[in-house]
N, C-alpha and C positions, 0 to 999 in steps of 0.2 A: 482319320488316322494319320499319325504324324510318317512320312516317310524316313526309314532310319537306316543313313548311311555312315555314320561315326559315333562314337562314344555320345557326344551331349547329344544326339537326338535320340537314342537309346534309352539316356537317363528320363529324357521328356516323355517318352512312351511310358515306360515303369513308371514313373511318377505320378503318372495316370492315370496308371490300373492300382497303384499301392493306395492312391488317396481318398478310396470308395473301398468299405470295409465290404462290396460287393465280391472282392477277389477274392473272398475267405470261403465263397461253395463253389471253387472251380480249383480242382486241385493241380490241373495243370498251371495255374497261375504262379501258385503257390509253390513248384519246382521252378519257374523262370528266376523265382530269386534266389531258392537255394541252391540252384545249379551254378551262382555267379559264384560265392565264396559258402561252402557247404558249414564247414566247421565255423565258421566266425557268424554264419545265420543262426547257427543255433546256439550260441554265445549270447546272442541280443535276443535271446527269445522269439526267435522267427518274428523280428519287426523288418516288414521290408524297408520302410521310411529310413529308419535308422541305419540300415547297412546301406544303401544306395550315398546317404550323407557320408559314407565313410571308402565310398568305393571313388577314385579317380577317372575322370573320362577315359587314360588309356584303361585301367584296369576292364571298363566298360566296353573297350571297343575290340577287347580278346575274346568276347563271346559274341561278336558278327560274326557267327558261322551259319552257313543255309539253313541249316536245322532250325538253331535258334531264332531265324526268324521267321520259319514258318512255321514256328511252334507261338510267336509272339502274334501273330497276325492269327492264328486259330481263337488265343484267349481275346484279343480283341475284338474277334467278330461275335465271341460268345455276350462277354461283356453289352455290347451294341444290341443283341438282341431281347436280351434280359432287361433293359432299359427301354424297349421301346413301347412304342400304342398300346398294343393287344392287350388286355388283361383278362382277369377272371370279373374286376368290379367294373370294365369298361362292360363289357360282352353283359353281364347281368344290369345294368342299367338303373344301379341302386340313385340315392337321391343326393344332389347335385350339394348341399347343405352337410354332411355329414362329414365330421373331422371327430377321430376317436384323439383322446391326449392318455397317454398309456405311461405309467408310471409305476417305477421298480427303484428300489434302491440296489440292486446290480442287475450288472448286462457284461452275458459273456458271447464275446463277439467274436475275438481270438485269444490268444495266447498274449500276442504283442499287447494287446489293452488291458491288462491287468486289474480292472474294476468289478472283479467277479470270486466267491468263493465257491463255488458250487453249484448244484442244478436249480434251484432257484435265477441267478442269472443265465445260466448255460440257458433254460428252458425262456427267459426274457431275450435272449440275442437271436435265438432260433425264430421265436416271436415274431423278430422284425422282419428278418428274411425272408418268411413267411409273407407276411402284410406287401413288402417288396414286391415280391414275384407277381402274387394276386394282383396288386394293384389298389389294396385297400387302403383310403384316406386316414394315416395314422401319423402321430408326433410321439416322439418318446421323450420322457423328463428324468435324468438319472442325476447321480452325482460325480463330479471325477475326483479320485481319491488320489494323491499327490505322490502315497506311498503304495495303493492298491491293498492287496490282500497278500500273506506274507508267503514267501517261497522259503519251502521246505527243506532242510538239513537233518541228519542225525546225528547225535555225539559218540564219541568212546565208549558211552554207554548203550548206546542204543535208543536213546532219547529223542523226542522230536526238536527241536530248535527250529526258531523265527527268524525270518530277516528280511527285513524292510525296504528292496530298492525302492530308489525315486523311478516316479513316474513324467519323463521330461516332455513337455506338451512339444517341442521344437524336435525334436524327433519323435512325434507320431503325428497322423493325417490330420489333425482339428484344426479347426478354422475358427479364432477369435471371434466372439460376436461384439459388436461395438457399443457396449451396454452395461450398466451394473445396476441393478434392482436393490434395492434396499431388505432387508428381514429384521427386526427386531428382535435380539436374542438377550437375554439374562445375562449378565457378565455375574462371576464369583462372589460380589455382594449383595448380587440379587436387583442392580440396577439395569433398565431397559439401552441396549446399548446398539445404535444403528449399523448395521451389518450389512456392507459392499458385497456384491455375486459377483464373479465371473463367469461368463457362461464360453463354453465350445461345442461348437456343432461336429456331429458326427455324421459324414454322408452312409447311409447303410439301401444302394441302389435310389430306390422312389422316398423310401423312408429319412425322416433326419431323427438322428439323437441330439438330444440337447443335455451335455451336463454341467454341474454346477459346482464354483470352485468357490469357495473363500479365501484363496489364500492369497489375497488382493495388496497391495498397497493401499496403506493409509487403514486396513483393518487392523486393531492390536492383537498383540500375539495369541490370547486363547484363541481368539476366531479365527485367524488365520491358521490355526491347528483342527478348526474342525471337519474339515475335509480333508484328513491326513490318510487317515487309514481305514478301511471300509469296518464297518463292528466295531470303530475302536473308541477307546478312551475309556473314563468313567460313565455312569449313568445319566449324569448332566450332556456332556458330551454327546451322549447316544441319541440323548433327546432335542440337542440342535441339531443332528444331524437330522433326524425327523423332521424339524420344524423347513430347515434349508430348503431337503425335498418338495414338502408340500404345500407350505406357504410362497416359500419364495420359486418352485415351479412354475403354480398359477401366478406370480408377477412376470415371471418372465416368459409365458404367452401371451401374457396383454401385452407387454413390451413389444412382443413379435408379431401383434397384430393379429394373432389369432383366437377364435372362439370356438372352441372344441363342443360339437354338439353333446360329446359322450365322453366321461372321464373313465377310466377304470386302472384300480387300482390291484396292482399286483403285490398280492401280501398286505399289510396293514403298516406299510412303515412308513407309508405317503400319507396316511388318514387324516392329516390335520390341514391336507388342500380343502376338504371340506368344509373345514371353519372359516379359511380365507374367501371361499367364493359363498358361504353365507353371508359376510362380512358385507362384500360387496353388493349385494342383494338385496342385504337390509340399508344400507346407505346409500347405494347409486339407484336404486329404484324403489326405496320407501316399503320394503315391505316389510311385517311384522317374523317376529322370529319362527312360528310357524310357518306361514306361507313358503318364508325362505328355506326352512326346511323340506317342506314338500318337492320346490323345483330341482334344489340338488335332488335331493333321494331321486327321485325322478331317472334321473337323466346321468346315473352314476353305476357302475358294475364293480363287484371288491369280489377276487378269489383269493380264498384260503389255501395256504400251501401245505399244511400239518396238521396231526391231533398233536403233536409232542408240546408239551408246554413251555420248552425254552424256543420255540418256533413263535411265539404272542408274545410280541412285547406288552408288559404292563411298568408303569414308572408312578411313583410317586405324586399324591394329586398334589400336593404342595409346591415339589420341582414345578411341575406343569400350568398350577396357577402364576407362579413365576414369571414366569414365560408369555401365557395367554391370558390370565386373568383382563386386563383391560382389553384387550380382543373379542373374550364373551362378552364384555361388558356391552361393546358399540354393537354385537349380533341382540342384543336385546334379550339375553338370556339370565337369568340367575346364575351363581357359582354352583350351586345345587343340582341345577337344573342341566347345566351343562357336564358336572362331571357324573350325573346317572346316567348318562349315552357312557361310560365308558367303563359300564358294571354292569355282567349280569344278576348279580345279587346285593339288592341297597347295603347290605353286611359285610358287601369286599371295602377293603382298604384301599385298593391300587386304583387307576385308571390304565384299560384295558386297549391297545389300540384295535385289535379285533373286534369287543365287543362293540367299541363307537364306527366301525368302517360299516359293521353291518346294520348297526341302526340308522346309519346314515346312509343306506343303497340299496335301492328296491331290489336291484338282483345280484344276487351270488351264485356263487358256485368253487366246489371243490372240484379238485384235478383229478379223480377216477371217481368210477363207479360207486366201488368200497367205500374209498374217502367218501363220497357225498354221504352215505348209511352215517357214516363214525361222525362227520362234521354236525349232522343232523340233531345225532344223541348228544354230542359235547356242547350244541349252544342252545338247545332246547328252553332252557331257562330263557332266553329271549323273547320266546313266543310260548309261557307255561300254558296258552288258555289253547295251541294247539297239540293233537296229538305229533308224537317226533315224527310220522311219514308224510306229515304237513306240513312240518317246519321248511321254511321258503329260501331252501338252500339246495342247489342242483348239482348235476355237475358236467365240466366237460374233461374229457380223459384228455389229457398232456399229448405234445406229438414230439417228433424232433425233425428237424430241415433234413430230409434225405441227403442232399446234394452236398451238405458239409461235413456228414459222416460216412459215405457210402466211396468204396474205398475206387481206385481209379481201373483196378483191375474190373471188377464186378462191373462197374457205371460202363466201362467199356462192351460189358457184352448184354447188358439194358439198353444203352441210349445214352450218347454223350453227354446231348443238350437236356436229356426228359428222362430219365429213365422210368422204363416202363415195368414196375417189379412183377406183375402178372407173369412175363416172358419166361422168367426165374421157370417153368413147370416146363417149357418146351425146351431147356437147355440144358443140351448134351453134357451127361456126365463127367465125361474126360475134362470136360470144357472148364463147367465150374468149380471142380475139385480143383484143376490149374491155378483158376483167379484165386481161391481159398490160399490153396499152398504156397502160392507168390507171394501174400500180405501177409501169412504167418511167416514165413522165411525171411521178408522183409522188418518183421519187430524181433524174431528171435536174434537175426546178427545184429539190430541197434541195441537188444538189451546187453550182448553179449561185448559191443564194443563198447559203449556209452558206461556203463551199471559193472563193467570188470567181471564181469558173470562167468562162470563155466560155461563151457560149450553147452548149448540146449539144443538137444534132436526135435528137428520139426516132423520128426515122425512119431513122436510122442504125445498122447494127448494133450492137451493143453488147457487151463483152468485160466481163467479169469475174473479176479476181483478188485474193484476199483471206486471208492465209492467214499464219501468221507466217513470219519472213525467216529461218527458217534456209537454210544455204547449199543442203542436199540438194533443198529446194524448188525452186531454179531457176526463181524469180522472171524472173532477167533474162533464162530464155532466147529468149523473144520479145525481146527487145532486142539481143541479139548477132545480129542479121541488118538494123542500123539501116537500109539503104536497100531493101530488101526490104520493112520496119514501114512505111518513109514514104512506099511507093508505096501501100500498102494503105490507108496512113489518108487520102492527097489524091486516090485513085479517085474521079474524077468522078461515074461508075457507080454502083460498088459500093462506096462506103467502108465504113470502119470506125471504133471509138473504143473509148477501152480506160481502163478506171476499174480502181485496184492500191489496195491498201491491205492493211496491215501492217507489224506491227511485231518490231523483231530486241531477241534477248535482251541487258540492257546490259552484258554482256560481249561481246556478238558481231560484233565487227569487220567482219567478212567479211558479215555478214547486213545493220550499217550500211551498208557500199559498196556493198549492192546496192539498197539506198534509193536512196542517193545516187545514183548511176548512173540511175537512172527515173529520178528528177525534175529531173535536168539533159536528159536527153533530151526532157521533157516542156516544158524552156523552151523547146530549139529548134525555129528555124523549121519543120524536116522535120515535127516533130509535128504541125503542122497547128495547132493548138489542140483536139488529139483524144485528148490522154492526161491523166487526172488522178489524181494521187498523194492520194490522202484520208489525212491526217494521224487519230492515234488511234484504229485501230481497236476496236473492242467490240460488244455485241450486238445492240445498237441497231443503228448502221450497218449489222453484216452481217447483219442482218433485212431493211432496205432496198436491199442487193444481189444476196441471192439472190432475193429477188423479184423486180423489177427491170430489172436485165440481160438481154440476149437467148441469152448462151452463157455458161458459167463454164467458165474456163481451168483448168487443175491439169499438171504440168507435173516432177513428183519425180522424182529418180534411181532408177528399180526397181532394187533392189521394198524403199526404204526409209521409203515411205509404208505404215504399218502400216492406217489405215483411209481416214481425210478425208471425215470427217462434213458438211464446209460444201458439199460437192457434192451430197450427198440432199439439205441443204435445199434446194438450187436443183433438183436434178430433182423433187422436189415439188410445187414452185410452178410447173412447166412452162417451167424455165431448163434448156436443154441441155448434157450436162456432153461437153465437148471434153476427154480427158484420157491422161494416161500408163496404161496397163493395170498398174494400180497400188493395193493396198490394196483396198478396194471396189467400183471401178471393173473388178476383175479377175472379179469373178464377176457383177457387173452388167451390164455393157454388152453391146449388140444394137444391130445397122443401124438396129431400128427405135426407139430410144429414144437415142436422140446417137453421137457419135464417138470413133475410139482414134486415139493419137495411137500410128503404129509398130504393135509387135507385141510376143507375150510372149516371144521371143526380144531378144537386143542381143550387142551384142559387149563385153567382159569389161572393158576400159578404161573408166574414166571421160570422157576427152578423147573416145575414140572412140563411146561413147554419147551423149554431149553431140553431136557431129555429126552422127550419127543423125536424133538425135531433132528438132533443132533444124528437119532438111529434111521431116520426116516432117511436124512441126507446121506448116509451111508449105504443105505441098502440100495437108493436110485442110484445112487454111483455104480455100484459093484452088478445090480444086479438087468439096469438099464441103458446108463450111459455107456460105461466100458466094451459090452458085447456089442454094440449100436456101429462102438469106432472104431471095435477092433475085426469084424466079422469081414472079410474082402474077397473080393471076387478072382475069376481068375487072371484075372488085368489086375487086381490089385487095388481095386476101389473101393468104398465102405460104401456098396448100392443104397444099404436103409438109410443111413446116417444121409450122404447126398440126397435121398430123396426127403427127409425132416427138412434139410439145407433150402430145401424147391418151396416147401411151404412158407417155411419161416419167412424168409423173402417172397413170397406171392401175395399170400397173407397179410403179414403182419409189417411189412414195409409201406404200402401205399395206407394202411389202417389206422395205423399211428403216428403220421405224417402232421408236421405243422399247417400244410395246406390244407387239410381237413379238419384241424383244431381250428384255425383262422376264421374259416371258414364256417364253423360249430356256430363262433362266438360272432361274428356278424348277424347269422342269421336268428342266432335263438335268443343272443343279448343285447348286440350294441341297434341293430333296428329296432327294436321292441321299443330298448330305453330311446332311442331318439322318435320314435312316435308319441311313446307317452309323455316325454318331458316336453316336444309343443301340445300335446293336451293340456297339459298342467299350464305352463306359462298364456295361454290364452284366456284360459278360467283364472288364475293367478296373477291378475295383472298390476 
């Protein structure tokens, strides 16, 4: 540790803890920078990098105060211990050979790294933290998007609007790798056109990220636009961006000298690493296209994240022969032959990247329970000669990093360093109601100062939704019963308030009108001045919601919610998840730890579900929730409601933890596949 007696050795400490995206699960970290300059931290998107580059030595040497440095020396002792020996994979004494190579086209890591749209990456960055802590041998291969994924606006109208900042590598912690790999991409005539990588390493504690930039010198303009913006472009576009992932990934771990015993692919947007390290298989060791098939499959894990079908990409096989046609050619395959891995029906048109991840990797699995059922039925056509509770798709339920959403009150009376959520049952009432009403008191005055809000009584129930607007979500269905919503929220009694946030994909029409729709509801009178629409959501915010709030809403059409990770954060922090028995929620939930909204049955119509569910949600509110939070003792407590709070967190905290997902997937996939693929490669030789 740096001894710090003036501004530049101040800046050297922080620069220290800001250049390991480790400071992002220690929330005291995370106050040493916003306590420098509060307002201008959150200007820059809470980048610490970026606000330190902007802060002068004297400015730095006005916060030498005792406090702050025995608050700087607490996080760096944390830091130091979180980095050291001990692990979960040293202590199990797994095999000395194993290097997973873990690939996502986003990772949400914080707010300042803007290469994430949602729980797809949110549940990739937790991921790494994960593998971190443990100590599991793992590399990550993402992309870095130069403009990220777009922050949020609305218009005069009430419309969503896009806006694009840059994403400047010089103010944020990456570190140049000194290397460009080549990719072969299709330029606009359809000619094969050599394509320069940049790569930067991301330190995330034990783990690195590696992402991948095109936007090089000496590349021509389309390619250097195709790391612009995460989803973006045309269908061409989309589909270099694919190729960059996975092809040029696996170039730039051989570059890096490394040989990942175990690939696994998150989502199907990396799929086409599989063709590249065929590639190599069949030409650096002579094998035929079979065999070379067998050792990937082997030695490869792909989870599915959705049944939704704009969730699988499928592209045009034409675009795609484009692209890879000479590529199958040197794997020794047919055109034919190669685009049937990416159908499940000879009669589709498209090539699938789901359907070829899975026929290219002995093991899968879908992220809950449920999901595994629905993935089972949806890809069945895979394996028609088995029945679908054969089909060779599992699952392991989603978790999320405790330690980056569990709020500083609460972790305080768990365990600074650990916390311990068991403990959650032996803590005094008065106590946890405290840490509760401190983190909602703390988002009610930022929505109230941030958002221009009416004053919001944190003595008021409090709803929480937050989640992106696709349609299946059914955001508004609390909204289609508006005189039903506006008796609840002007209950004299027992009000209510209800804080939404989210954002719809800028294609997504239908998921804009359901913006719109809240927050013209939220002008009028009926609302009370009890609903507020938080423009831009990200990780920041939904840190400060699922903490916060008294209940989180969830609300999906089953069972098209595959997991919905932002509801463990909230039952972590002892936020009650009120929800459709849906995704996580389906193997989770008990009387004693929150609410189901309906049942695991429904009737088959959509219309008719929707009315279902809509009265279902109505009557747990009124006839479960409200008397739970509004019933107090004579101190004034809600004893039931507290005691749901002791489970939720007992329970469903340490349950749905990334270290137990990690940990899932070590033991049930990535050994497995690294046993079986030196099976294979020794008989395969």
């Amino acid at each position: 540790m740096t001894e710090v007696h003036d501004g530049a050795t101040l800046r050297e400490s922080l620069l220290a803890i800001a250049s390991d995206f480790s400071f992002t699960w220690i929330a005291e970290a995370r106050l040493l920078f916003a306590d420098l300059e509060p307002r201008r931290f959150a200007e820059l998107h809470h980048n610490p990098t970026a606000l330190l580059s902007e802060l002068t030595d004297e400015d730095l040497a006005r916060a030498l105060t005792p406090n702050y440095l025995e608050r700087l020396s607490r996080v760096e002792a944390r830091l130091a211990r979180d980095r050291g020996e001990q692990t979960w994979w040293r202590e199990r004494s797994g095999p000395s050979d194993l290097l997973v190579a873990y690939f996502s086209a986003e990772f949400g890591l914080d707010e300042s790294l803007p290469v994430y749209s949602g729980g797809l990456g949110v549940l990739a960055g937790d991921n790494l933290k994960a593998a971190s802590e443990l100590g599991v041998p793992l590399v990550a291969i993402g992309l870095f998007y130069r403009r990220g994924y777009f922050r949020q606006q609305l218009d005069e109208n009430d419309r969503q609007v896009e806006r694009y900042p840059r994403n400047d590598p010089s103010r944020l912690p990456l570190e140049l790798v000194p290397m460009a790999p080549l990719v072969e991409l299709a330029d606009d005539s359809g000619n094969l056109v050599p394509v320069r990588i940049g790569v930067w390493r991301v330190p995330v504690g034990r783990v690195s990220l590696y992402l991948l930039d095109t936007k090089i010198e000496g590349n021509p303009q389309w390619a250097r636009d195709v790391t612009d913006i995460l989803y973006g472009g045309d269908r061409e576009n989309r589909l270099r961006q694919e190729l960059v992932l996975g092809v040029g990934g696996v170039r730039v771990l051989r570059r890096l000298g490394l040989d990942p015993a175990v690939f696994h692919m998150n989502e199907g947007h990396s799929a086409f690493l599989q063709l590249e390290r065929m590639r190599e298989l069949v030409e650096g060791q002579g094998l035929s296209a079979d065999e070379a098939l067998e050792r990937l499959r082997a030695s490869t894990v792909f989870t599915t994240h959705t049944p939704v079908p704009a969730g699988n990409e499928v592209f045009d096989p034409e675009l795609v022969r484009r692209n890879l046609g000479g590529v199958v050619e040197r794997c020794g395959l047919a055109w034919e032959e190669f685009a049937a891995l990416g159908k499940v029906d000879p009669a589709e048109t498209g090539f699938g990247l789901t359907p070829f991840a899975l026929r290219t990797s002995q093991y899968a699995n879908a992220v809950s329970e449920l999901h595994g059922a629905v993935s089972r039925e949806i890809w069945h056509g895979l394996w028609p000669e088995r029945r679908v509770d054969q089909v060779p798709i599992t699952s392991v339920t989603n978790g999320v990093h405790q330690r980056t959403w569990i709020s500083g009150e609460l972790e305080g009376l768990l365990g600074d360093t650990d916390p311990q959520f068991e403990r959650a049952r032996e803590l005094a009432a008065k106590d946890l109601w405290a840490a509760h009403r401190s983190a909602k008191k703390r988002l009610l005055e930022y929505v109230v100062t941030t958002r221009h809000a009416r004053e919001l009584d944190p003595d008021v129930l409090t709803i929480g939704f937050a989640r992106r607007f696709a349609t299946y979500k059914r955001a508004s269905l609390l909204f289609s019963r508006p005189d039903r919503l506006a008796k609840l929220l002007a209950d004299p009694e027992r009000p209510i308030q209800v804080l939404m946030a989210g954002k719809a994909h800028p294609a997504d029409e239908g998921g804009k009108d359901v913006i719109q729709l809240v927050v013209d509801f939220a002008r009028e009178p009926a609302a009370a001045g009890r609903v507020v629409f938080l423009e831009d959501y990200e990780m920041t915010l939904a840190r400060r919601l699922v903490q916060g709030v008294d209940v989180w809403l969830n609300t999906p059409r089953r069972p098209l919610e595959a997991s919905g990770t932002s509801g463990m954060k909230a039952a972590l922090n002892g936020v009650l998840n009120c929800s459709i028995l849906d995704g996580w929620w389906a193997e989770a939930y008990s009387p004693a730890c929150g609410f189901a909204i309906g049942d695991s049955e429904g009737p088959t119509s959509d219309a008719a579900q929707d009315e279902a569910d809509v009265e279902a949600l109505y009557e747990v509110l009124e006839d479960q929730v409200l008397p739970a939070y509004y019933e107090r003792d004579e101190a004034g407590l809600p004893q039931r409601w507290i005691e749901l709070m002791r489970e939720s967190i007992a329970e469903l905290g340490p349950r749905f933890g990334t270290a137990r997902m990690v940990a899932e997937y070590v033991e049930r996939l990535y050994l497995p596949a690294h046993e079986g693929a030196s099976r294979v490669a020794s008989r395969v030789a």
